[in-house]
N, C-alpha and C positions, 0 to 999 in steps of 0.2 A: 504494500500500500504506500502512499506517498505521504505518509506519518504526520497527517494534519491530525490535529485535534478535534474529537468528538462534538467540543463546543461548537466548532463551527462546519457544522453538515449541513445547517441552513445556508447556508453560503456556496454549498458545494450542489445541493437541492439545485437552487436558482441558475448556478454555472451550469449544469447538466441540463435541467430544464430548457432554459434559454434558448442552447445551443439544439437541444434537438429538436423543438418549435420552430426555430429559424431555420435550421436544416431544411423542415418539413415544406415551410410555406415558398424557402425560395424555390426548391424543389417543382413546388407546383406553378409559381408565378411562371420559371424559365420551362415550362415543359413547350410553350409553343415553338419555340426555337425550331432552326429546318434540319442541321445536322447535330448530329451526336457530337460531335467535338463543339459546337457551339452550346449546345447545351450543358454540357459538361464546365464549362469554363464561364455560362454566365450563371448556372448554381452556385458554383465553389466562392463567385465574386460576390453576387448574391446574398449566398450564408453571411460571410467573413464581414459585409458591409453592415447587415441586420443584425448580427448578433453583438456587434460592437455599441452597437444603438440600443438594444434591448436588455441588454446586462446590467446595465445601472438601472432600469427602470425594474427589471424584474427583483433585483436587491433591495431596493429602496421600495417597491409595493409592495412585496411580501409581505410585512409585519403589518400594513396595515389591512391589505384584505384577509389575512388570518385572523386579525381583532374581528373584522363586519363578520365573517364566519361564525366567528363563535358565538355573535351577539346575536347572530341571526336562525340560529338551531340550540337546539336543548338536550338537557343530557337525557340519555337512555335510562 
């Protein structure tokens, strides 16, 4: 493992998340592309531009859509 500490898995949540959300969405945005290497290359650009954009918002919203969550459901 790469010996981060436990405390912060929320951090590591939102890194992983992020990245595979943006993955996902360039993914789809670049599917009209005509050839495979153009597709290829405007995903990867894609990803790498969105996920740079989304990583601080997805860190920085966490804590607060986790609060409306919890304010927003009851316990079992």
């Amino acid at each position: 493992m790469l010996g981060i500490s436990r405390r912060y898995s929320h951090f590591m949540f939102a890194v992983i998340q992020s990245g595979l959300t943006c993955l996902i969405a360039a993914g789809i945005a670049s599917f009209p592309m005509v050839t495979m290497s153009q597709f290829v290359v405007h995903w990867l650009v894609s990803w790498v531009i969105s996920w740079v954009m989304m990583l601080p918002v997805v860190v920085l919203a966490a804590p607060l859509i986790q609060s409306i969550s919890v304010r927003l459901t009851s316990a079992d």
